[in-house]
Residue frames relative to the residue before (quaternion, step in Angstrom):
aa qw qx qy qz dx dy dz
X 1.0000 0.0000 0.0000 0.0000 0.00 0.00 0.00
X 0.5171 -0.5417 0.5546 0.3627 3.56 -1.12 0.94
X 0.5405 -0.3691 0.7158 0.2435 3.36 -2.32 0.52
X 0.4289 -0.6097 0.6105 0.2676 3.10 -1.67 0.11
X 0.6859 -0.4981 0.2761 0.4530 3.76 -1.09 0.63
X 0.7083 0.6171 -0.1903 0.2853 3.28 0.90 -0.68
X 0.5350 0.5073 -0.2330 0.6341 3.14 1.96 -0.66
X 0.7645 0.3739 -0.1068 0.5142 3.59 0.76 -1.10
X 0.2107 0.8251 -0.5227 0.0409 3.79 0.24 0.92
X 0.6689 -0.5269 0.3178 0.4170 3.39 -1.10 1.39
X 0.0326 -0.7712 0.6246 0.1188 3.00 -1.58 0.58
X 0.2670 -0.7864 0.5569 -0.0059 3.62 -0.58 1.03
X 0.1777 -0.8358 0.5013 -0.1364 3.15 -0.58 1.47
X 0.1470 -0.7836 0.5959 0.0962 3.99 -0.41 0.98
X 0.0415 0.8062 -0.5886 0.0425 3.63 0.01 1.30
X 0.1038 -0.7745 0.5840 0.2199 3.77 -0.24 0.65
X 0.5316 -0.7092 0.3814 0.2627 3.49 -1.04 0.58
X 0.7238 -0.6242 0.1958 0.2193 2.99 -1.20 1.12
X 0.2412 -0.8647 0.3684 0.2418 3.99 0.59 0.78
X 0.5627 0.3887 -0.5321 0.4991 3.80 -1.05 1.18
X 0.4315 -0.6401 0.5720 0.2772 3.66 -0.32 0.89
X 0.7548 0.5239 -0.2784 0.2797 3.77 0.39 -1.07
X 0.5126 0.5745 -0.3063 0.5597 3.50 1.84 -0.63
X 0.5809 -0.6473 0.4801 0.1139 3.24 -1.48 1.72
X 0.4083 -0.8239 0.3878 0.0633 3.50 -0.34 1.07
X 0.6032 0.2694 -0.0028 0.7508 2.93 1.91 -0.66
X 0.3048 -0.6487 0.6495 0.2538 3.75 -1.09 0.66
X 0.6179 -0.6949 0.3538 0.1004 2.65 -1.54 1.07
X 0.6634 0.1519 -0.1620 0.7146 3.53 1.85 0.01
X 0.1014 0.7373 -0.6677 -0.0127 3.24 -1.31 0.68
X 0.7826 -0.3191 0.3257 0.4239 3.46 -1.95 0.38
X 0.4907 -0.6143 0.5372 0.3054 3.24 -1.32 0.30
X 0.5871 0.5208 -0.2459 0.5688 3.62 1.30 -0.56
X 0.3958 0.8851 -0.1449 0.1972 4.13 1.07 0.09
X 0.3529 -0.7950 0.1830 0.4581 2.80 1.38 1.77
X 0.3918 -0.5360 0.6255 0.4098 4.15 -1.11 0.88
X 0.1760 -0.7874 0.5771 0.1263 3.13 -2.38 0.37
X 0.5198 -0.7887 0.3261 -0.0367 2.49 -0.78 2.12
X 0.1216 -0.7937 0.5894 0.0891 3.80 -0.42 1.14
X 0.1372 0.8582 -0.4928 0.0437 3.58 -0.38 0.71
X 0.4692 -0.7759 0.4123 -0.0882 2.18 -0.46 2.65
X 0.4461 -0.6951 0.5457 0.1415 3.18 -1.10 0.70
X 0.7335 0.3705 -0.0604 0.5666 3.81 0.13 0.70
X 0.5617 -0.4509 0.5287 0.4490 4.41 -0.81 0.41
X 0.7053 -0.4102 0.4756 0.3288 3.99 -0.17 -0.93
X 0.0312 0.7515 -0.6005 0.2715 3.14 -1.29 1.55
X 0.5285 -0.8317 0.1100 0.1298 2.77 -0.88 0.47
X 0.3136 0.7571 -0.3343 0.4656 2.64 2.37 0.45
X 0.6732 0.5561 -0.2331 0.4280 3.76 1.08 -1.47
X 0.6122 0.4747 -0.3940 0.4947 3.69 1.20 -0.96
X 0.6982 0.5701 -0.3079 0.3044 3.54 0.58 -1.14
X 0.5433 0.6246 -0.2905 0.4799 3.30 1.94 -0.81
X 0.7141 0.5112 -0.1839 0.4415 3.30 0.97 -1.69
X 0.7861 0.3757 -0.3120 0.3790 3.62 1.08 -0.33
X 0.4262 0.4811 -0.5488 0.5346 3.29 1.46 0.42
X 0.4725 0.6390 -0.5114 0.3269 3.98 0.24 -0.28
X 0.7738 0.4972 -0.0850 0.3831 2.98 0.98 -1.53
X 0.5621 0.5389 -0.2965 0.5529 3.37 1.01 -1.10
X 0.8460 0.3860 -0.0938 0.3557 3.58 0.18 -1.24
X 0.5551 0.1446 -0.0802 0.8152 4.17 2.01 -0.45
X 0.0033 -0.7376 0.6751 -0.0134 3.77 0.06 1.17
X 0.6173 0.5874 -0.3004 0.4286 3.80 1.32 -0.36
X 0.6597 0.5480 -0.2066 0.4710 3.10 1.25 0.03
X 0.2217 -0.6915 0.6399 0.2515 3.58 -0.64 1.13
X 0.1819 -0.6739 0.7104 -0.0896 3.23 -1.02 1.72
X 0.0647 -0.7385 0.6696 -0.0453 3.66 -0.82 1.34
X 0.0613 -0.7096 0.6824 0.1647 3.72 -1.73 0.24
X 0.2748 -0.6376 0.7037 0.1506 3.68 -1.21 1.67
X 0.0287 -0.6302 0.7379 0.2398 3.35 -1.04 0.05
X 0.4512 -0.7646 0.4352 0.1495 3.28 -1.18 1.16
X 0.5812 0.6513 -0.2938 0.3895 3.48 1.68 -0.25
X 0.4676 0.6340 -0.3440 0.5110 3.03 1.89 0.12
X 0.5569 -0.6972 0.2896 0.3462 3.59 0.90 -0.56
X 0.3667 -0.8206 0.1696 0.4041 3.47 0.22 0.24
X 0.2356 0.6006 -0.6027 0.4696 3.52 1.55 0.90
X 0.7512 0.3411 -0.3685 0.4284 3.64 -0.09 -0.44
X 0.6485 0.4308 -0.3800 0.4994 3.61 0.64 -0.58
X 0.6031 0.4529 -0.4595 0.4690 3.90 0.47 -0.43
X 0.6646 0.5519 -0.3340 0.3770 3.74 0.70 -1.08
X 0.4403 0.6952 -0.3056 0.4790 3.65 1.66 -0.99
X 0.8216 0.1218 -0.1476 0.5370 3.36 0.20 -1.87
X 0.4130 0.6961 -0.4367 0.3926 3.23 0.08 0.41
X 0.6745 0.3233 -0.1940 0.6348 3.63 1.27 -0.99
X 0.6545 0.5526 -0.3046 0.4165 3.62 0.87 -0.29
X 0.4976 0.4041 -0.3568 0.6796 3.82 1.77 -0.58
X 0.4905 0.5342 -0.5245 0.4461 4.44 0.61 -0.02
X 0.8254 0.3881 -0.2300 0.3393 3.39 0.61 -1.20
X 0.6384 0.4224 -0.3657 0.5294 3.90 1.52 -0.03
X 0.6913 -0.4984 0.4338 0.2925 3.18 -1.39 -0.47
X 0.5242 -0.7137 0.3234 0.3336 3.31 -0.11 1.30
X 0.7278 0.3396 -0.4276 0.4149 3.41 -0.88 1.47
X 0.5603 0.6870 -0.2299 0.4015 2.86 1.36 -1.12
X 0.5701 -0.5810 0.5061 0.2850 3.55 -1.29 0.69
X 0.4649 -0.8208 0.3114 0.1151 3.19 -0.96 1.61
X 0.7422 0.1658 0.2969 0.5775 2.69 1.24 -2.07
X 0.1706 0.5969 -0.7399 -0.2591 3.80 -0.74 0.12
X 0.3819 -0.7431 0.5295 0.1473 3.09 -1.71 0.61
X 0.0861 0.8560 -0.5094 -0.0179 3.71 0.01 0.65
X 0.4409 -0.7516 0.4717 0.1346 3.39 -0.69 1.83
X 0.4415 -0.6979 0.5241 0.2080 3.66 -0.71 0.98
X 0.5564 0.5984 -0.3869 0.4274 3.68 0.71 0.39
X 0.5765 -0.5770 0.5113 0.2706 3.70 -1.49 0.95
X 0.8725 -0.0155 0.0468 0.4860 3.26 0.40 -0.57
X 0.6626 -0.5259 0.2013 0.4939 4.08 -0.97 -0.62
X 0.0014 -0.8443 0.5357 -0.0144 2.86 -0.81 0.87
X 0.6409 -0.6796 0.2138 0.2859 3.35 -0.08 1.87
X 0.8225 0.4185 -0.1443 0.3572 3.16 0.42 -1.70
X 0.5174 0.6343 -0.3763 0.4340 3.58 1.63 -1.14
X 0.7198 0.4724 -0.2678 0.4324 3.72 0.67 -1.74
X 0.7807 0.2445 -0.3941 0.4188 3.64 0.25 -0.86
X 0.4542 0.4132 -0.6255 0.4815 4.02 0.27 0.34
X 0.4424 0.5230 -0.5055 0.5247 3.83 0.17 -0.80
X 0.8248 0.2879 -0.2693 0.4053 3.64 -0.88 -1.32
X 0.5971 0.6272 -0.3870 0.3168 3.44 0.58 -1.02
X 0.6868 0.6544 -0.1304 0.2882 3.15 0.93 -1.50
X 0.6903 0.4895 -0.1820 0.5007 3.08 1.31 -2.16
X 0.6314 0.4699 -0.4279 0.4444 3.80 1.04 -1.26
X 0.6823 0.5475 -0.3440 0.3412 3.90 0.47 -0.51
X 0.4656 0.6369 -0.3062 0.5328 3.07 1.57 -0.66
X 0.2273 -0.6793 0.6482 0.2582 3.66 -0.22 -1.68
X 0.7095 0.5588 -0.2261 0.3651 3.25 1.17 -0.94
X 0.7020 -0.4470 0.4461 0.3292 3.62 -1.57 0.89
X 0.2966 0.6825 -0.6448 0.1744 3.50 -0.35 1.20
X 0.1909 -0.7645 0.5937 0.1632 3.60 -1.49 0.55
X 0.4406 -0.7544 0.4844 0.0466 3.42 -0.50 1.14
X 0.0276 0.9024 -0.4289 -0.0314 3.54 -0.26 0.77
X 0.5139 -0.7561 0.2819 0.2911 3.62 -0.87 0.74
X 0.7378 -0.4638 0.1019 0.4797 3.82 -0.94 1.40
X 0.4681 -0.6118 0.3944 0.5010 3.75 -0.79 -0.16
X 0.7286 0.2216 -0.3718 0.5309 3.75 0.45 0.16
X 0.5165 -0.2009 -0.7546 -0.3513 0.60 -2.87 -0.27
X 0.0697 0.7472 -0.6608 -0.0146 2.85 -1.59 0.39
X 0.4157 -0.6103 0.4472 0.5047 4.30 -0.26 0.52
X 0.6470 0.4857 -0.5022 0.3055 3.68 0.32 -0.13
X 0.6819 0.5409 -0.2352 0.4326 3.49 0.95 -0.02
X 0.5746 0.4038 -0.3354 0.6280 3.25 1.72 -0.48
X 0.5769 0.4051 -0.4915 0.5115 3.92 0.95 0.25
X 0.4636 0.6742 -0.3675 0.4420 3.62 0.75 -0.29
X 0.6723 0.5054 -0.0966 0.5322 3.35 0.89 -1.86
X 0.7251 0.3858 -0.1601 0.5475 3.71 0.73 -1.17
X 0.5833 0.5122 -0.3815 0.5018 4.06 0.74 0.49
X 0.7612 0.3751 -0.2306 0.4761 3.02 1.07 -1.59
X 0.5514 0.4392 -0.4753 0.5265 3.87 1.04 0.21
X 0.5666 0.5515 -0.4663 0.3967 4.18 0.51 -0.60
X 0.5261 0.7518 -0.2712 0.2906 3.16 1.68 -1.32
X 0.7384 0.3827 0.0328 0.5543 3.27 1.03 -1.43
X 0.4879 -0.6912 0.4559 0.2763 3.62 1.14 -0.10
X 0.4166 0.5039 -0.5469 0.5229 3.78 1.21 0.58
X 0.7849 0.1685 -0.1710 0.5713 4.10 -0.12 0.12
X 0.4077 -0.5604 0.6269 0.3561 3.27 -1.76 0.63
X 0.6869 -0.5536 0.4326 0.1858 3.09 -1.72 0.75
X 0.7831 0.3548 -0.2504 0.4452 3.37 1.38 -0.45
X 0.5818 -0.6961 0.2267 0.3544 3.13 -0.66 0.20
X 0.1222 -0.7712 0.6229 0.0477 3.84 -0.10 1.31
X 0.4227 -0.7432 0.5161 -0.0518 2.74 -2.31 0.81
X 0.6607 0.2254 -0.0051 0.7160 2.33 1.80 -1.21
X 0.6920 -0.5528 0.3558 0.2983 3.08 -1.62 0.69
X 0.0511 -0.8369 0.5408 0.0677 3.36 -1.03 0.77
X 0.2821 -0.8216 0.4202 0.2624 3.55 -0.18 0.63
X 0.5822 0.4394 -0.4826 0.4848 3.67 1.04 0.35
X 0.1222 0.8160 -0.4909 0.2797 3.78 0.76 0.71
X 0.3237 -0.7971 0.4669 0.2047 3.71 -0.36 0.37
X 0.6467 -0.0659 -0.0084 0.7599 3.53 1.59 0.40
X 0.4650 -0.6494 0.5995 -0.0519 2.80 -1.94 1.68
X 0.7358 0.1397 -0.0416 0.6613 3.96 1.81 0.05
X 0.0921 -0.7896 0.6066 -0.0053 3.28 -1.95 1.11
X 0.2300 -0.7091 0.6259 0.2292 3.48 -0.61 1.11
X 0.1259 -0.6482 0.7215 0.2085 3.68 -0.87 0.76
X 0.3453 -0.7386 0.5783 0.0286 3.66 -0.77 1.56
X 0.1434 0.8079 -0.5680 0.0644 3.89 -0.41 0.82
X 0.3429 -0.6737 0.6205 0.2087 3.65 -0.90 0.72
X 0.5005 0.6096 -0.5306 0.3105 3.46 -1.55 0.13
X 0.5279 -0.5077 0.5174 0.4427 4.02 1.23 -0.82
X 0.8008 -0.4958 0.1411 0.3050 3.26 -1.49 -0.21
X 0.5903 0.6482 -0.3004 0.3757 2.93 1.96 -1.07
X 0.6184 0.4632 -0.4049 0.4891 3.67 1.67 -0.44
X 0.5120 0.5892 -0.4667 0.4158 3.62 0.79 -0.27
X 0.7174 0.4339 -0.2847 0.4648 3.17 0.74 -0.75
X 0.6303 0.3328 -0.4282 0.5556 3.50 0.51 -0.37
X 0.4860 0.6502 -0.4941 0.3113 3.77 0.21 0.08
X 0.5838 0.6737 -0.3195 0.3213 2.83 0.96 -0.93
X 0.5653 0.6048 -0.3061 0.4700 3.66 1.12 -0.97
X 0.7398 0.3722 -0.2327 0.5098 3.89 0.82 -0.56
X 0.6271 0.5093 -0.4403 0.3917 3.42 1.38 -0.45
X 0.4405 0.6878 -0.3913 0.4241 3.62 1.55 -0.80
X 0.8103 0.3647 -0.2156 0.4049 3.11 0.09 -1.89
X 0.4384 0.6303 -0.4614 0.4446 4.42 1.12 -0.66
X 0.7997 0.2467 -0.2138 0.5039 3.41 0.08 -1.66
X 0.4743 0.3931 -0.6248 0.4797 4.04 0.22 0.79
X 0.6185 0.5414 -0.3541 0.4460 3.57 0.22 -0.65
X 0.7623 0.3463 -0.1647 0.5214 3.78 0.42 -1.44
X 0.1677 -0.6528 0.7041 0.2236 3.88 0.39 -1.07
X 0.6923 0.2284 -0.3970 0.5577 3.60 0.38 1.72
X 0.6540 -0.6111 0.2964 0.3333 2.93 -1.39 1.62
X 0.0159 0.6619 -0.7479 -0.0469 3.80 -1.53 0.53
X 0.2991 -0.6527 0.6938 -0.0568 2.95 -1.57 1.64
X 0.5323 -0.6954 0.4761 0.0797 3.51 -1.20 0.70
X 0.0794 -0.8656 0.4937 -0.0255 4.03 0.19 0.68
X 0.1082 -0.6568 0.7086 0.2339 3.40 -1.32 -0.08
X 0.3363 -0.6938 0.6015 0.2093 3.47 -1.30 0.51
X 0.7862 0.3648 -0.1393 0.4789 3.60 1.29 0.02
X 0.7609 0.2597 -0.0664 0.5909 3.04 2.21 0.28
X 0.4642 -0.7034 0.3531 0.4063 3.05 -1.31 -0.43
X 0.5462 -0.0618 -0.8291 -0.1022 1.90 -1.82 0.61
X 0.4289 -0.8153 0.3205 0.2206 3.48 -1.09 0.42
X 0.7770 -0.2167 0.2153 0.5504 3.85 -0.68 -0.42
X 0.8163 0.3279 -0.1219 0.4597 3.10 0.55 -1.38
X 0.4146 0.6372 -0.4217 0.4942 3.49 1.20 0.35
X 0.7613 0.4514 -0.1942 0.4231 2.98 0.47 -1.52
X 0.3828 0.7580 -0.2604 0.4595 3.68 1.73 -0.79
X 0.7481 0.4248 -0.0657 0.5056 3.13 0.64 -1.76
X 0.5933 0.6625 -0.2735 0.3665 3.38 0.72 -0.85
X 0.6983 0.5204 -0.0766 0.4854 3.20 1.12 -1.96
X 0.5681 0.5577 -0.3583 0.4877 3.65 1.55 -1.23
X 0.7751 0.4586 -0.2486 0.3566 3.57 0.22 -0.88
X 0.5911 0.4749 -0.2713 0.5928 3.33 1.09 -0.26
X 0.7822 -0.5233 0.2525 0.2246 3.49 0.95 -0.15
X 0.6451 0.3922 -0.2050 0.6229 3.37 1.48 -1.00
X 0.3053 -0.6410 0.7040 -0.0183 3.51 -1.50 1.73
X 0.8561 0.2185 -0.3425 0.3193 4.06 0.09 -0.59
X 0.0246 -0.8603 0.5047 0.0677 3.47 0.17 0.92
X 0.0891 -0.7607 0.6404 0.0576 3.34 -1.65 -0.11
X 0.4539 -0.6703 0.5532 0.1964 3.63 -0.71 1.39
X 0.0357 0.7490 -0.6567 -0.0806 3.27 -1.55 0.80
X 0.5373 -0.6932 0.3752 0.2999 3.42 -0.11 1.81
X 0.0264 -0.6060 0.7684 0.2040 4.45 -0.25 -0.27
X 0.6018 0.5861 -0.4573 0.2919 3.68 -0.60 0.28
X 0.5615 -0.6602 0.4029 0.2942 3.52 -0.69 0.88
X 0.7278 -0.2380 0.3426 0.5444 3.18 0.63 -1.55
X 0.8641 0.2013 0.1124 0.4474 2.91 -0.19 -2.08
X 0.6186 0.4064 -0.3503 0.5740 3.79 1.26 0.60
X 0.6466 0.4763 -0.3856 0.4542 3.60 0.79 0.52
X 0.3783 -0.6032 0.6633 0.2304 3.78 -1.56 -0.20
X 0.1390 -0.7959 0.5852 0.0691 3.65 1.17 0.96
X 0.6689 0.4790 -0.3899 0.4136 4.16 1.00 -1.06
X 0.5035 0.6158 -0.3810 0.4713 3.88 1.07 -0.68
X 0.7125 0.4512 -0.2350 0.4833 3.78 0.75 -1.54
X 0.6886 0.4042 -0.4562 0.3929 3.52 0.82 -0.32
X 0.5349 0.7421 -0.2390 0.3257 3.10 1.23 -1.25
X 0.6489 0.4482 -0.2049 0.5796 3.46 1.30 -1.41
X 0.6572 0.4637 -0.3661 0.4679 3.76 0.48 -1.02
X 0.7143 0.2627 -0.3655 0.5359 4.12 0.05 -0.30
X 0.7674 0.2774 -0.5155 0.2616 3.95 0.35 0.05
X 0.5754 0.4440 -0.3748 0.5756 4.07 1.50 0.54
X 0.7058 -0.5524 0.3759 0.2354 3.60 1.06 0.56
X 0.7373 0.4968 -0.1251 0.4404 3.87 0.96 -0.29
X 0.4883 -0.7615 0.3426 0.2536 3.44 -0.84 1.16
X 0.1611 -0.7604 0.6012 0.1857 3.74 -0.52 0.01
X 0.4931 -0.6349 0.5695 0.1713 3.59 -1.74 0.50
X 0.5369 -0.6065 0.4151 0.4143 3.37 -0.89 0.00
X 0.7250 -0.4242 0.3181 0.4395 3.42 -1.16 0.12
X 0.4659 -0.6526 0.4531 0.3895 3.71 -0.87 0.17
X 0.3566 -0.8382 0.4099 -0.0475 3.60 0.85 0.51
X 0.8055 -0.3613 0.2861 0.3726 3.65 -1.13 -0.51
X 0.1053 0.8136 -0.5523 0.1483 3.81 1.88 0.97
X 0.5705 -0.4043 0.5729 0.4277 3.59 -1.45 0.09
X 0.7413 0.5047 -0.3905 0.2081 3.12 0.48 -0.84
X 0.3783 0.5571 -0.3725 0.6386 3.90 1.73 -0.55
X 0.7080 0.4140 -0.3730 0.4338 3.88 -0.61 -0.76
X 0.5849 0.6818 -0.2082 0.3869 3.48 1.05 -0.88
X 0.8370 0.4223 -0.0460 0.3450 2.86 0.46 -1.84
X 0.5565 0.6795 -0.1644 0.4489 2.70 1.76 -1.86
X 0.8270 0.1308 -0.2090 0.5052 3.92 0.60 -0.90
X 0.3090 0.5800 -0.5982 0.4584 3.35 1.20 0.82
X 0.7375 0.3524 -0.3389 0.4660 3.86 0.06 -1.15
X 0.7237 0.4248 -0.4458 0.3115 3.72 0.80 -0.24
X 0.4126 0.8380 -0.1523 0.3230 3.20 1.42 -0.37
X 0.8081 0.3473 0.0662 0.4712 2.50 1.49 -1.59
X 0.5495 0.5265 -0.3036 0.5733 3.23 1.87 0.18
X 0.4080 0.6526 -0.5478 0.3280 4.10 1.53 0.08
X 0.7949 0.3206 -0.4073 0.3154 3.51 -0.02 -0.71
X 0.6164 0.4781 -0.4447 0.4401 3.62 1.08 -0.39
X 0.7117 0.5635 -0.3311 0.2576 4.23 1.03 0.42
């Protein structure tokens, strides 16, 4: 029988991932009783999150890899983990949960919480997958992608550059705009041209940032969605890019680097289950 919420109080865990690209993110054997990992997806389903959730699998076939989708509500996600604390030994950690999102995003975390307190059950809650530099290389592909950035990696300034500014575009409101900022820092070390942070659902907005970049000098810009997929308005980002003039990339999507990161943060929550 489940605990009540009150005995069992979320726990939320900042695991940063593990640094050397070549180091397993996941061990390679675990308990049979081994909390299941949860992707919680922003949105009912798409096809960016499944594609995430099935590299999980391919690559930690030992791993009960699960997707909540949070657009269902979190009665249904509590009912989810809930059958998953059926399948372990009572006490035992149920679920880590690892939010499919770049950064915070209010609404994603408190359905998350909602859920686990409805549940009752031992769940550990883990923090977005950025920032992190593997995501501002993510960010810096998916512009090469589109021919707004050179594909390699420059240091110095080049004046045959296809654009002289980046709005790194993030969803979530302002508080993710602000944390954006950490990837816009680490983008424009990569490019060697200023990057400004945005929200696509706040302020400050696109066209702030737009302005921002104007005044400082740089005229060809280009938008670089931060957003996985299924937590953005990708139609807003176009919408904003043709009224300030400036190209935009696609979403960061199903990169190695997400698949990465994603069982890096779960990884890092085994010994604390």
């Amino acid at each position: 029988m489940n605990q009540s919420p009150e005995r069992l109080p979320i726990r939320e865990r900042s695991p940063r991932p593990v640094t050397g690209r070549h180091r397993r993110p996941v061990p390679a054997q675990l308990p049979p009783n081994a909390p299941a990992f949860v992707l919680a997806v922003p949105g009912s389903g798409d096809e960016v999150s499944a594609e995430v959730a099935s590299a999980l699998i391919v690559e930690n076939p030992h791993v009960d890899v699960r997707v909540a989708h949070l657009e269902d509500g979190a009665e249904c996600v509590a009912k989810q983990l809930a059958e998953l604390a059926d399948e372990r030994p009572e006490g035992a950690t149920a679920a880590v949960v690892v939010p499919l999102v770049t950064g915070p995003y209010p609404r994603v975390f408190r359905i998350i919480r909602e859920a686990v307190a409805q549940s009752g059950v031992h769940v550990i809650i883990t923090d977005p997958l950025g920032p992190h530099p593997m995501l501002a290389e993510a960010l810096h592909v998916r512009l090469a992608d589109k021919g707004l950035a050179r594909a390699d990696r420059m240091r110095l300034f080049n004046i045959g550059a296809p654009m002289d500014g980046v709005i790194v575009a993030t969803a979530g409101g302002d508080e993710a705009a602000r944390a954006a900022e950490t990837t816009a820092v680490l983008l424009a070390a990569r490019l060697a041209v200023p990057v400004v942070a945005a929200a696509i659902d706040a302020s400050p907005s696109i066209g702030d940032a737009a302005e921002r970049l104007h005044r400082i000098g740089a005229s060809k810009l280009a938008i670089a969605p931060y957003v996985i997929g299924p937590e953005g308005d990708l139609g807003k980002v176009a919408t904003a890019a043709e009224a300030i003039g400036a190209g935009f990339s696609e979403a960061i999507g199903a990169h190695s680097a997400v698949v990465q990161l994603a069982a890096s943060n779960y990884g890092g929550c085994l010994e604390e289950s």
